[in-house]
Backbone and ligand atoms as CSV (ligand in chain L), in Angstrom:
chain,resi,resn,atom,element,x,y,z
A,1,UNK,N,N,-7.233,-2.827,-12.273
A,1,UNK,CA,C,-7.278,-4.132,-12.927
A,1,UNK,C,C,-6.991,-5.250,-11.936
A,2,UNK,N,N,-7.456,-6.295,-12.325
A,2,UNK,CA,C,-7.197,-7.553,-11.142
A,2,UNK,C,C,-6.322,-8.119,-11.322
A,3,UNK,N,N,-5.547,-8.479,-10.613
A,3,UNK,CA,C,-4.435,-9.691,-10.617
A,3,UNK,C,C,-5.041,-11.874,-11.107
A,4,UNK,N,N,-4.673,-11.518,-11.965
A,4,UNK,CA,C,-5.183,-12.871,-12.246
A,4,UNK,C,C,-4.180,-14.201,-12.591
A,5,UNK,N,N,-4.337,-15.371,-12.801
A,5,UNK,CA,C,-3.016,-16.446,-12.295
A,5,UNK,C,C,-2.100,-16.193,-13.676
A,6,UNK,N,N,-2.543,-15.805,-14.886
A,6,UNK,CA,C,-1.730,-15.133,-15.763
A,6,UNK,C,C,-0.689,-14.780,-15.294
A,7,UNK,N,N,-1.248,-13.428,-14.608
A,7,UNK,CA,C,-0.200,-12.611,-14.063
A,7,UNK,C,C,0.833,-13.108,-13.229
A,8,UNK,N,N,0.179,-13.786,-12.089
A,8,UNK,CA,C,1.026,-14.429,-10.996
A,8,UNK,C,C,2.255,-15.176,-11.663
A,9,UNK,N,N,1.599,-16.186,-12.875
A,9,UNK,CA,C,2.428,-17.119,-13.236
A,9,UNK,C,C,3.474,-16.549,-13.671
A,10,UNK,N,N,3.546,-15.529,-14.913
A,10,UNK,CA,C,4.083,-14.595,-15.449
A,10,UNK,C,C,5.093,-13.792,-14.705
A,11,UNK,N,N,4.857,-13.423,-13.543
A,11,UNK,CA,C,5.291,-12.901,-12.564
A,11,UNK,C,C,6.797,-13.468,-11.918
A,12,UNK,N,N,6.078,-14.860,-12.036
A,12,UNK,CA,C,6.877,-16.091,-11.119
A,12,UNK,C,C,8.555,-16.458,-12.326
A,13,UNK,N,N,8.069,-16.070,-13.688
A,13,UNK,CA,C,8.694,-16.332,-14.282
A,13,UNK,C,C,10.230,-15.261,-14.449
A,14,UNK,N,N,10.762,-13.864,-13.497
A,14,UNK,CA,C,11.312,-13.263,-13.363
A,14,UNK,C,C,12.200,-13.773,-12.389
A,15,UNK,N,N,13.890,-13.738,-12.379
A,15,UNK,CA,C,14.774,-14.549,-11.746
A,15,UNK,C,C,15.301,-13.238,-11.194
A,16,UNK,N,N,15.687,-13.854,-9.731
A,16,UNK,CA,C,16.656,-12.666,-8.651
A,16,UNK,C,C,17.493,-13.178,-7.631
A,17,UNK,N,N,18.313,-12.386,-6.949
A,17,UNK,CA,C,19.380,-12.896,-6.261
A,17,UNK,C,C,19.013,-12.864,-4.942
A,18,UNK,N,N,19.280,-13.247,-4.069
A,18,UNK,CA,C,18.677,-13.723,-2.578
A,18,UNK,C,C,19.628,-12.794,-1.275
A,19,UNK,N,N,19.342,-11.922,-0.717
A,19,UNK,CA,C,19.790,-11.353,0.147
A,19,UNK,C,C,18.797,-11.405,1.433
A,20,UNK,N,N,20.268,-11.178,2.611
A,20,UNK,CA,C,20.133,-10.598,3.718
A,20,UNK,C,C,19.896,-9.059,4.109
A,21,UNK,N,N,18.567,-8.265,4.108
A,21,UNK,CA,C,18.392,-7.129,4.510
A,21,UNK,C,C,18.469,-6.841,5.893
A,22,UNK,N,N,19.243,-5.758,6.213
A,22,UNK,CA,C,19.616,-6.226,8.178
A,22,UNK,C,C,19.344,-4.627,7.887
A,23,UNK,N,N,18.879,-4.421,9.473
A,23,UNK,CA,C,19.053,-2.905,9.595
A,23,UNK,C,C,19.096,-2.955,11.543
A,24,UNK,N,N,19.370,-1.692,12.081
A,24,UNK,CA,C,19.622,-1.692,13.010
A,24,UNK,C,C,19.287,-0.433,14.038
A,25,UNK,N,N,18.823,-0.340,15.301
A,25,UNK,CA,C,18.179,0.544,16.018
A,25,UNK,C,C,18.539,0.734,16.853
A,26,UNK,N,N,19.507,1.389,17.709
A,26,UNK,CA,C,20.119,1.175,18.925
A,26,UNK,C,C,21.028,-0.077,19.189
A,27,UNK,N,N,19.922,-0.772,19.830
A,27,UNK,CA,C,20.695,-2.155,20.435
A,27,UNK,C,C,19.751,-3.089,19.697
A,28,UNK,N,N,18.935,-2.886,18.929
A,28,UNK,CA,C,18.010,-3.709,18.447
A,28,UNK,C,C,18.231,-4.142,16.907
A,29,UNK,N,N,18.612,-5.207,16.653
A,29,UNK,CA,C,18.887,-5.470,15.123
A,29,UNK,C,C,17.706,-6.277,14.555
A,30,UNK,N,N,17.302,-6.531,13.095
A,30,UNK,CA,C,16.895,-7.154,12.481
A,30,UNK,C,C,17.264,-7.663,11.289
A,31,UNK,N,N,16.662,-8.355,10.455
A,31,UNK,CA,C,17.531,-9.096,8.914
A,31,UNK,C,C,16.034,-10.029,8.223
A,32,UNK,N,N,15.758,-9.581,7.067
A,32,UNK,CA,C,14.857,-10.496,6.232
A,32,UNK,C,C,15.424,-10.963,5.276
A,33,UNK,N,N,14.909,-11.988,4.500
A,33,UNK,CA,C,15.167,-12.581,2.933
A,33,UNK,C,C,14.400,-11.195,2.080
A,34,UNK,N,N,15.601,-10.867,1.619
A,34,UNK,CA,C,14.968,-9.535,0.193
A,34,UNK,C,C,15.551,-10.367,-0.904
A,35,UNK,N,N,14.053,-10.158,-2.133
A,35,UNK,CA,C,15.050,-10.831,-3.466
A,35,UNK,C,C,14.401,-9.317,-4.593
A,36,UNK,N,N,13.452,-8.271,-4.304
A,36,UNK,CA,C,13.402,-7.202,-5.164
A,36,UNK,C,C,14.489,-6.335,-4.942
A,37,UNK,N,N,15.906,-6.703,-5.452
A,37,UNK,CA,C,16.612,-5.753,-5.050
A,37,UNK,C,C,16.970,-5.361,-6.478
A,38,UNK,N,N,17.868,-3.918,-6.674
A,38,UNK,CA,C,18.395,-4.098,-8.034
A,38,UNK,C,C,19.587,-2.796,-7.645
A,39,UNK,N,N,20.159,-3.164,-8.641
A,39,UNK,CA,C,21.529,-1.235,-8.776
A,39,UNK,C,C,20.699,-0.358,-9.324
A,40,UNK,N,N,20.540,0.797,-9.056
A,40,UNK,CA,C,19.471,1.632,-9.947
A,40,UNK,C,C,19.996,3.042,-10.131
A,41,UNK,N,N,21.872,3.198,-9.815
A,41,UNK,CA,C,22.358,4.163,-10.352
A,41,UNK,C,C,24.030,3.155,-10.091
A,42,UNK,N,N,25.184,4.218,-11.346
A,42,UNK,CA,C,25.948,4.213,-11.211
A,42,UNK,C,C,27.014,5.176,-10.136
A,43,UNK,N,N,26.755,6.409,-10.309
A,43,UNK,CA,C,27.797,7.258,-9.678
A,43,UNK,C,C,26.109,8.208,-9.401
A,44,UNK,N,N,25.570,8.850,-7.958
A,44,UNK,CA,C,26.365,7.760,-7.132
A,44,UNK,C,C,25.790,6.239,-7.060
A,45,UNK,N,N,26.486,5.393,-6.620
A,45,UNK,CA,C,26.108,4.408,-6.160
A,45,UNK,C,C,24.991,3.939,-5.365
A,46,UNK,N,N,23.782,3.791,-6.000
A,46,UNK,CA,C,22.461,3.328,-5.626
A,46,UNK,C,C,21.524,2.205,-6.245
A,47,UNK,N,N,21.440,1.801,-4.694
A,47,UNK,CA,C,20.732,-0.048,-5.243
A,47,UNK,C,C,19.029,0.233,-4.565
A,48,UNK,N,N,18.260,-0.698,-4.796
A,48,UNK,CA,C,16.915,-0.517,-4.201
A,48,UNK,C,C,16.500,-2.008,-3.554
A,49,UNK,N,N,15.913,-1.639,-2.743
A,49,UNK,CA,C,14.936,-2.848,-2.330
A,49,UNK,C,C,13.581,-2.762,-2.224
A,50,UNK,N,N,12.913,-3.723,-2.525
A,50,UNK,CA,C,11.334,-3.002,-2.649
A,50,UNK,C,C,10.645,-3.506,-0.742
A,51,UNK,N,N,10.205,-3.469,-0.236
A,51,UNK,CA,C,9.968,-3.995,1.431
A,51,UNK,C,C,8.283,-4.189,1.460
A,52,UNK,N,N,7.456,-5.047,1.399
A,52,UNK,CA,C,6.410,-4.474,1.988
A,52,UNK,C,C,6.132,-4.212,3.368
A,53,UNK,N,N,4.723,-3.402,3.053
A,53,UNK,CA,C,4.621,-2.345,4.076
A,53,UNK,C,C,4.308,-2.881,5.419
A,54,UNK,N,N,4.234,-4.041,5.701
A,54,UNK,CA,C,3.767,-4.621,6.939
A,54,UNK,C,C,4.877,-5.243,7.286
A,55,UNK,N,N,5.822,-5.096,7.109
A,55,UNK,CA,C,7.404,-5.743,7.123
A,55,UNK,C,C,8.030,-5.199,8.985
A,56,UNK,N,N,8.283,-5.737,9.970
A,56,UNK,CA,C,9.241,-4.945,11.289
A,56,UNK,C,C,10.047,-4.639,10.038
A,57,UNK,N,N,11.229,-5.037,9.906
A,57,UNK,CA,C,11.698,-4.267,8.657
A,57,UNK,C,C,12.014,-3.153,8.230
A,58,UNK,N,N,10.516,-2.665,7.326
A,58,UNK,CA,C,10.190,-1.653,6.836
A,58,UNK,C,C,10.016,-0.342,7.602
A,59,UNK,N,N,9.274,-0.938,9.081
A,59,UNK,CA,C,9.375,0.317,10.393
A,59,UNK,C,C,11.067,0.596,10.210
A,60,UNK,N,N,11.498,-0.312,10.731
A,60,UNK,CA,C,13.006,-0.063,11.511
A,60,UNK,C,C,13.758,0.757,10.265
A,61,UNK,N,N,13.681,0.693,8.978
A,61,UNK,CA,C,14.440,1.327,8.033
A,61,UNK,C,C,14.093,2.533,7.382
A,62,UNK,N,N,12.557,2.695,7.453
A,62,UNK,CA,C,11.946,4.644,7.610
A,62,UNK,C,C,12.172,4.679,9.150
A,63,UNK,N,N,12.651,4.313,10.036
A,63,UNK,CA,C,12.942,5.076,11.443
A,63,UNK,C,C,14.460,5.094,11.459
A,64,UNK,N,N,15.538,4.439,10.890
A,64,UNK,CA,C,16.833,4.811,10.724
A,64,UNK,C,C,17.490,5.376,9.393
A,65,UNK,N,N,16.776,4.681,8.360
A,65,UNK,CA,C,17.681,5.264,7.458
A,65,UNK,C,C,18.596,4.873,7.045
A,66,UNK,N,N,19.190,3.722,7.692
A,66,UNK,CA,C,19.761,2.732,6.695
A,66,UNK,C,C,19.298,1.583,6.672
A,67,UNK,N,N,20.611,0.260,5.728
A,67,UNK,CA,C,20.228,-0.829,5.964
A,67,UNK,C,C,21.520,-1.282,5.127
A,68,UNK,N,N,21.380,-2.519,5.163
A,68,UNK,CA,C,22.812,-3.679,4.440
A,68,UNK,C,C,21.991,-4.501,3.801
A,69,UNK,N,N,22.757,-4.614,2.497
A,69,UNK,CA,C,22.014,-5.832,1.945
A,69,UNK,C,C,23.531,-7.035,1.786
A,70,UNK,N,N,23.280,-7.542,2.085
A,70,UNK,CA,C,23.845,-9.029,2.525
A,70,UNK,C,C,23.850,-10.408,1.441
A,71,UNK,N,N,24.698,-10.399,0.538
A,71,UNK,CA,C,24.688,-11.257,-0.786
A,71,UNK,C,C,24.897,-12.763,0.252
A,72,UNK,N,N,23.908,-13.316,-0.502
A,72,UNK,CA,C,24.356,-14.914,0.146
A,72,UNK,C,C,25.002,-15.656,-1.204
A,73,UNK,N,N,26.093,-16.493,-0.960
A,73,UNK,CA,C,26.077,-17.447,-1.909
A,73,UNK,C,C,25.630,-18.409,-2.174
A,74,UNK,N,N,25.800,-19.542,-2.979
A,74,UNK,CA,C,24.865,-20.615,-3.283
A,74,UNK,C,C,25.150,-21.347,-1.532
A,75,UNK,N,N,26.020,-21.877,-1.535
A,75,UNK,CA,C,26.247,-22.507,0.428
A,75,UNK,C,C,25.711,-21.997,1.190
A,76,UNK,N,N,25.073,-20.438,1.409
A,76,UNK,CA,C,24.557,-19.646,2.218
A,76,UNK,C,C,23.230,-19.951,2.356
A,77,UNK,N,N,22.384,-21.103,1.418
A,77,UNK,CA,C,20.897,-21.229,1.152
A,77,UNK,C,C,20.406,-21.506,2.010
A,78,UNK,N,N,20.787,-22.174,3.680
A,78,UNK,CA,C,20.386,-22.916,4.215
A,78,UNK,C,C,20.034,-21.327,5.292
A,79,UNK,N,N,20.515,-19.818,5.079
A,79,UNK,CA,C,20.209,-18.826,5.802
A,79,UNK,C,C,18.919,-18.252,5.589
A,80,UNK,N,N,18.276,-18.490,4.297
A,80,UNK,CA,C,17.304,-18.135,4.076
A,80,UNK,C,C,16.093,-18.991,4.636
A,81,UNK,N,N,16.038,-20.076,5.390
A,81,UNK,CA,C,14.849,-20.125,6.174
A,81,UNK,C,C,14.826,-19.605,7.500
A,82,UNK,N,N,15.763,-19.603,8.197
A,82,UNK,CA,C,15.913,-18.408,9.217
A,82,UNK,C,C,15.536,-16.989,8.925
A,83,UNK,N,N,15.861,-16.319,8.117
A,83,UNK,CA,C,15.702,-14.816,7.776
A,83,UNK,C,C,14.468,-14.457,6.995
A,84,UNK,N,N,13.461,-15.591,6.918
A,84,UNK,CA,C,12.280,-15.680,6.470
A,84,UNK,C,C,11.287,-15.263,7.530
A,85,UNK,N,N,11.543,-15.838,8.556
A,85,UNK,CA,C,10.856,-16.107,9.768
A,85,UNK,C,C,10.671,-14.506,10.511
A,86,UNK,N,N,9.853,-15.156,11.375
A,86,UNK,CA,C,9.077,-14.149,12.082
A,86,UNK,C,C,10.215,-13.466,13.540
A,87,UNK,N,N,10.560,-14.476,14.023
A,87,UNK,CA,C,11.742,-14.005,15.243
A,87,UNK,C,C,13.461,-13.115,14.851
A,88,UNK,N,N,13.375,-12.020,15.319
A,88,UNK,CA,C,14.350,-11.741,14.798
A,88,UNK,C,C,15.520,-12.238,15.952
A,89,UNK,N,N,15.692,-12.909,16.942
A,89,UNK,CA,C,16.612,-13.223,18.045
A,89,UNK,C,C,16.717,-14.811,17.616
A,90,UNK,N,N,15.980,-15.307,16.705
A,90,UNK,CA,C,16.272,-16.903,16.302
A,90,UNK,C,C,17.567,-16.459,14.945
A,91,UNK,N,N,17.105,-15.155,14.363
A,91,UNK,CA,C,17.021,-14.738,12.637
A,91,UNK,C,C,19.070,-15.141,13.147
A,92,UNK,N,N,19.490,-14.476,14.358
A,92,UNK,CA,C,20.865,-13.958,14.439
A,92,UNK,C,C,21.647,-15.165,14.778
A,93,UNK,N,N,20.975,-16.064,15.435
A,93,UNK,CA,C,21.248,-16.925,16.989
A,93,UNK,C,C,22.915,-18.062,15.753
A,94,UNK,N,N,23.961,-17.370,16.810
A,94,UNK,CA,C,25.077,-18.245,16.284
A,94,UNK,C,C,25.484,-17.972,15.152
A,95,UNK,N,N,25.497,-16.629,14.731
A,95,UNK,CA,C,25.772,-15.744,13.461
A,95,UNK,C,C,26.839,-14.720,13.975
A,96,UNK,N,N,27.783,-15.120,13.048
A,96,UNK,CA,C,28.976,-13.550,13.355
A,96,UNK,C,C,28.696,-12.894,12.574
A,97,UNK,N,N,28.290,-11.786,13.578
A,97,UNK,CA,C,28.334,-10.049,12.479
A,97,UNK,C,C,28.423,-8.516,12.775
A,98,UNK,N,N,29.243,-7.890,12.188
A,98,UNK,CA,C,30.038,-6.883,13.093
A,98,UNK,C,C,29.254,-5.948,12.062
A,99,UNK,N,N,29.581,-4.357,12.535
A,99,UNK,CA,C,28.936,-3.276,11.959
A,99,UNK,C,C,30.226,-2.584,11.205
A,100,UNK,N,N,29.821,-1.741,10.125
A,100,UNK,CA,C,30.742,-0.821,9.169
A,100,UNK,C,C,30.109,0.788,9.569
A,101,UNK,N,N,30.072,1.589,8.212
A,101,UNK,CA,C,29.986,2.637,8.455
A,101,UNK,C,C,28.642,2.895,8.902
A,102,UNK,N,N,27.492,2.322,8.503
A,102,UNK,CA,C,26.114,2.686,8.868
A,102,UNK,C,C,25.892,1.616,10.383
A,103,UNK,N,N,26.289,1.028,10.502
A,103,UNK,CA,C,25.852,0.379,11.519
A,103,UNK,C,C,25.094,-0.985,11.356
A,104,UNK,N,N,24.253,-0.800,10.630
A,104,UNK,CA,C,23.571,-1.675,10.225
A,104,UNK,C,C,24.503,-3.568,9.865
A,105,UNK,N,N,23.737,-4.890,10.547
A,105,UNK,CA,C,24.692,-5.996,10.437
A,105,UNK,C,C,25.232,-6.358,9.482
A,106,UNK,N,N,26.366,-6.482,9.532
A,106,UNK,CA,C,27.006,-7.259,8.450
A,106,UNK,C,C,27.548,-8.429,8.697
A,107,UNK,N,N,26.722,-9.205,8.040
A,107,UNK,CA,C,27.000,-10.900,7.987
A,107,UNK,C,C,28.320,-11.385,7.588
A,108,UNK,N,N,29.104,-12.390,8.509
A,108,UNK,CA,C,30.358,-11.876,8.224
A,108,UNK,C,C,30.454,-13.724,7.096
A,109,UNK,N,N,29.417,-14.778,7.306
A,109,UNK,CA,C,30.030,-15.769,6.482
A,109,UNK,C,C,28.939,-15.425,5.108
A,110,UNK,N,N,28.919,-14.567,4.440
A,110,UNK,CA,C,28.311,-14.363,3.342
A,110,UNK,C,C,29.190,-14.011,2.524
A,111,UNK,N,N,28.695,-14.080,1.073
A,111,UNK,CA,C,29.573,-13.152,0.428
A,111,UNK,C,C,30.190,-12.158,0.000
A,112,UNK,N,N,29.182,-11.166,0.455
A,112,UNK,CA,C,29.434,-9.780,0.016
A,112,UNK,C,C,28.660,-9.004,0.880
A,113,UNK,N,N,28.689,-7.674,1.332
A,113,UNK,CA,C,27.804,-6.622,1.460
A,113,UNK,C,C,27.672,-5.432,0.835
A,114,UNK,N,N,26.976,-4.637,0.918
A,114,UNK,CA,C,26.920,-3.446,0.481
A,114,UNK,C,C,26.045,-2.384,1.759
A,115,UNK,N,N,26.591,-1.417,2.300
A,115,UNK,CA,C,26.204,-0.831,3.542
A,115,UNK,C,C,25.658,0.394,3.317
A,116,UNK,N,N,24.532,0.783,3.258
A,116,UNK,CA,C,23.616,1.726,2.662
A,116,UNK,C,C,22.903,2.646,3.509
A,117,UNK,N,N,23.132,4.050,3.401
A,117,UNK,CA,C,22.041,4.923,3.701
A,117,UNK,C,C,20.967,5.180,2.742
A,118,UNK,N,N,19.796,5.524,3.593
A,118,UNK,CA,C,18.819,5.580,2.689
A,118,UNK,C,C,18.618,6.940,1.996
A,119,UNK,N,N,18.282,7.084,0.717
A,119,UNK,CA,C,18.107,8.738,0.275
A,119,UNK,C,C,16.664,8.806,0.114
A,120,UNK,N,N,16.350,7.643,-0.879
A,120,UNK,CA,C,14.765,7.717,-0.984
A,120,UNK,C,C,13.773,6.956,-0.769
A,121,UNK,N,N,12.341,7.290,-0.834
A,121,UNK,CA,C,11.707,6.111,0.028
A,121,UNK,C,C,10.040,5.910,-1.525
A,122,UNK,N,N,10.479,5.199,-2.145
A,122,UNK,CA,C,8.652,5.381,-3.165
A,122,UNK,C,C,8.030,4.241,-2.552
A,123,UNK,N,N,6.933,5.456,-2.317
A,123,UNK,CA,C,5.750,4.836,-2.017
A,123,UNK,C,C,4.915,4.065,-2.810
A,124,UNK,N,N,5.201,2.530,-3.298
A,124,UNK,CA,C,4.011,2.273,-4.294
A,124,UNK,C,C,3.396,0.610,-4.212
A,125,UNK,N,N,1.896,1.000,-4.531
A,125,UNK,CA,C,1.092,-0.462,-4.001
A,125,UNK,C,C,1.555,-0.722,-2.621
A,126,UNK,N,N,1.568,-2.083,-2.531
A,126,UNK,CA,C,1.882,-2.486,-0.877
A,126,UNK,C,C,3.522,-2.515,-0.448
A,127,UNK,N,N,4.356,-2.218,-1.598
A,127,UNK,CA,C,5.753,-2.492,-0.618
A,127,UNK,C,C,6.372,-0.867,-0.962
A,128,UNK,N,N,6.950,-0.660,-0.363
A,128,UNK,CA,C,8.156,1.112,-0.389
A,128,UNK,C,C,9.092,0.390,-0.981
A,129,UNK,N,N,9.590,1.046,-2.191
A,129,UNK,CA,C,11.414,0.798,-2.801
A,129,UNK,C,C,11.890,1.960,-1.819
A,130,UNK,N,N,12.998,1.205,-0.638
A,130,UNK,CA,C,13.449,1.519,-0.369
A,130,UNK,C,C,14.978,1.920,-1.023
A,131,UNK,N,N,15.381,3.155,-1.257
A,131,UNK,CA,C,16.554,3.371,-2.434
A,131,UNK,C,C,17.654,4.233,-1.509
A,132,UNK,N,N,18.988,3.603,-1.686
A,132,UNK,CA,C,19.948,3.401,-0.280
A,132,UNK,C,C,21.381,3.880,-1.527
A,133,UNK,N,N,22.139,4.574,-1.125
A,133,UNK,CA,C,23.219,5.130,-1.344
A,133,UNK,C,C,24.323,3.893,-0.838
A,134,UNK,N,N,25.245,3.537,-1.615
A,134,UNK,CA,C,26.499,2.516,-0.721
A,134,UNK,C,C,27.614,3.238,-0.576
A,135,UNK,N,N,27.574,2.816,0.941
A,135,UNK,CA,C,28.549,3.935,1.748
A,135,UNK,C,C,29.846,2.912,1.750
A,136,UNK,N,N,29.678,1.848,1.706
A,136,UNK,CA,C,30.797,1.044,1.550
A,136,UNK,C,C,30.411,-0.118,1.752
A,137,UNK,N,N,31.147,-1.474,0.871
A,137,UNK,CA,C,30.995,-2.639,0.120
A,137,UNK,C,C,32.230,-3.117,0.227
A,138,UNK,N,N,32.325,-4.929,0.712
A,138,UNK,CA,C,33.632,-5.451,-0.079
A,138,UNK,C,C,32.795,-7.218,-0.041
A,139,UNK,N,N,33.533,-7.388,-0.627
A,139,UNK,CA,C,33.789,-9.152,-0.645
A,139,UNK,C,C,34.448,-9.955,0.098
A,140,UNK,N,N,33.552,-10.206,1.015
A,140,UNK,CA,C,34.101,-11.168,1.736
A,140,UNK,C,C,34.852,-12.500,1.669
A,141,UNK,N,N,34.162,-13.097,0.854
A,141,UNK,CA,C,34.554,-14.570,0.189
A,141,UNK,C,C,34.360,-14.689,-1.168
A,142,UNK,N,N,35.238,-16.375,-1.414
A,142,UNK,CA,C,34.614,-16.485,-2.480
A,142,UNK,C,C,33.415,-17.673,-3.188
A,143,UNK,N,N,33.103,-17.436,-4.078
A,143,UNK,CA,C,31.930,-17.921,-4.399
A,143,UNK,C,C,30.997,-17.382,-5.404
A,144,UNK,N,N,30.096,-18.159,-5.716
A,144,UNK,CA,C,28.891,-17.969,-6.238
A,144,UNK,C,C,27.520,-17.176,-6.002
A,145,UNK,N,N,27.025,-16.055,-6.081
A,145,UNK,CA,C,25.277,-15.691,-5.296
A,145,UNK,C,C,24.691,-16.588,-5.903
A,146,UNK,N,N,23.495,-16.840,-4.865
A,146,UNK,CA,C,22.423,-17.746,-4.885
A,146,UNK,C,C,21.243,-17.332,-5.389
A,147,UNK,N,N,20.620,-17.153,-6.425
A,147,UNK,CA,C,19.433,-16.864,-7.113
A,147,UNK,C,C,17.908,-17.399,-6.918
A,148,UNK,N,N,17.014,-17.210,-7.008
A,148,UNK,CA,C,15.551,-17.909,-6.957
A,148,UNK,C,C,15.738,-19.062,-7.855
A,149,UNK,N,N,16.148,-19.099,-8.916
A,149,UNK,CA,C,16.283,-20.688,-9.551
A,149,UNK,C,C,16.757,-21.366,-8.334
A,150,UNK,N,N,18.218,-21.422,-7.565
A,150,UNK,CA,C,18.292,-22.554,-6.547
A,150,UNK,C,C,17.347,-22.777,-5.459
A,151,UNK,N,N,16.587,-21.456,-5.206
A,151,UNK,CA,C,15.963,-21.544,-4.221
A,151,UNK,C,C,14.575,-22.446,-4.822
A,152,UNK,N,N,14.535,-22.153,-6.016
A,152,UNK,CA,C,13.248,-23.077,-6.503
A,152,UNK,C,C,11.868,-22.336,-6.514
A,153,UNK,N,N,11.615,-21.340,-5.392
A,153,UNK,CA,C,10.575,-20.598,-5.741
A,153,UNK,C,C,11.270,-19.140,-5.582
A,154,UNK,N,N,9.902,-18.273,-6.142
A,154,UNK,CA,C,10.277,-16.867,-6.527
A,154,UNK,C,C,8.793,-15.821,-5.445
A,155,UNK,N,N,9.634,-15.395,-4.945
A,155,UNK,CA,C,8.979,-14.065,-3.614
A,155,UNK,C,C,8.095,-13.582,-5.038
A,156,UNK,N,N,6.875,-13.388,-4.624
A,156,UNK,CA,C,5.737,-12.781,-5.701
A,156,UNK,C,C,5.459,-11.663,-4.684
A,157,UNK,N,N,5.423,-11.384,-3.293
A,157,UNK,CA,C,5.275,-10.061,-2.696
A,157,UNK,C,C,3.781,-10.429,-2.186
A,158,UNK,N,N,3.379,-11.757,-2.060
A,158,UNK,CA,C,1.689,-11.896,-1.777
A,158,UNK,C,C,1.549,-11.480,-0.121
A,159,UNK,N,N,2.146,-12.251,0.475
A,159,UNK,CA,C,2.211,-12.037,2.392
A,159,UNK,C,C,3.584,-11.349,2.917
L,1,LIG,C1,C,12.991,-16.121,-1.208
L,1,LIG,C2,C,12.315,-15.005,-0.455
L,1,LIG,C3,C,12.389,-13.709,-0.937
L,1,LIG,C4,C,11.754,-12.658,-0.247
L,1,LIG,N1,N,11.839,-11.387,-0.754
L,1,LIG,C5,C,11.197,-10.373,-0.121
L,1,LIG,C6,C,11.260,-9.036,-0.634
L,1,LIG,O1,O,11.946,-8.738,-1.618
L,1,LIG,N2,N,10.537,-8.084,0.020
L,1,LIG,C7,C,9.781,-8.339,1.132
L,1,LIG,O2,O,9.147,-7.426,1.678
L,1,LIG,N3,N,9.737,-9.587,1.655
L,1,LIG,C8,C,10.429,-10.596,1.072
L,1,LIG,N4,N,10.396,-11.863,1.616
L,1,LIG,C9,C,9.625,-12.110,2.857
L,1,LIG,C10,C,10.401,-11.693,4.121
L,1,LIG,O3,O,11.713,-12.215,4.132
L,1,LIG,C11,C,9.660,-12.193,5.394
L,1,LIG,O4,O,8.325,-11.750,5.391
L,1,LIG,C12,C,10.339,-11.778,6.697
L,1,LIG,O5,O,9.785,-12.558,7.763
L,1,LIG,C13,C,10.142,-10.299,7.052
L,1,LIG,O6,O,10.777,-10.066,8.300
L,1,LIG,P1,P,10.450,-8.810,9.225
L,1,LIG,O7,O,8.942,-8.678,9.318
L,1,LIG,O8,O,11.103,-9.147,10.537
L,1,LIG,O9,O,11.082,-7.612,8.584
L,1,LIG,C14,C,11.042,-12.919,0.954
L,1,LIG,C15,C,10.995,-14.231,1.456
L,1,LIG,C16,C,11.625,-15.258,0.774
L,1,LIG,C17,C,11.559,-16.655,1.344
């Protein structure tokens, strides 16, 4: 079936929370804006992110196996045009962030993390739900998360 502006619009009309996805390779780190994320178990503890497939990203996290997802709060909005972008050595530049149990960055002026190995990987349409076990989580600060309402638009998954 085709995607038609119905859909899109329809689409657009679903609200989500705005994270930092970081993952890490040796000496080589990276970090995007993820907003398909969700909890998708209780015990154990498993959240998902959906990635598409043309994502550096998406390589670096089927080649390690983990990743962090990185809660921004509403003050944090101004991180998401950096972590949009294409450079991952601009994505970091003047950012403190130390590693936990997976390795993977953890943003240290955000609000929260959650530090994830990966268990499973679905393959579907153009992005992988990447689905990550939390190996350990705390709260950094306090505050508010920042949602697609503040951000004003909503990731539809087109580019
Ligand atoms: C608000 C917002 C939400 C986004 N959500 C996602 C997402 O859930 N999944 C995804 O694959 N890309 C998402 N993106 C796009 C990526 O952040 C962007 O393509 C990034 O440059 C990918 O970096 P990489 O290729 O270095 O991994 C989002 C972008 C924005 C601005």
């Amino acid at each position: 079936m085709e995607i038609n502006e119905n859909i899109i619009e329809t689409l657009g009309k679903i609200t989500y929370g705005l994270y930092v996805l970081t993952t890490k390779k040796g000496e080589e780190i990276n970090g995007m804006i993820a907003s398909w994320v969700s909890q998708v178990s209780f015990s154990p503890p498993l959240v998902m992110v959906g990635v598409r497939k043309n994502r550096y990203s998406h390589k670096m996290i089927d080649e390690t196996g983990i990743f962090a997802l990185n809660v921004l709060a509403k003050e944090d909005i101004n991180l998401v045009s950096r972590f949009k972008g294409p450079d991952p050595k601009e994505k970091f530049k003047g950012l403190k962030w130390k590693t936990k149990a997976t390795g993977a960055p953890i943003l240290e002026e955000t609000l929260a993390y959650m530090d994830c190995k990966l268990t499973d990987s679905v393959n579907t349409g153009d992005h992988t739900i990447f689905i990550g076990q939390i190996i350990e989580a705390d709260i950094l600060k306090e505050g508010v998360p920042v949602t697609s309402l503040d951000y004003g638009k909503v990731y539809l998954g087109q580019s």
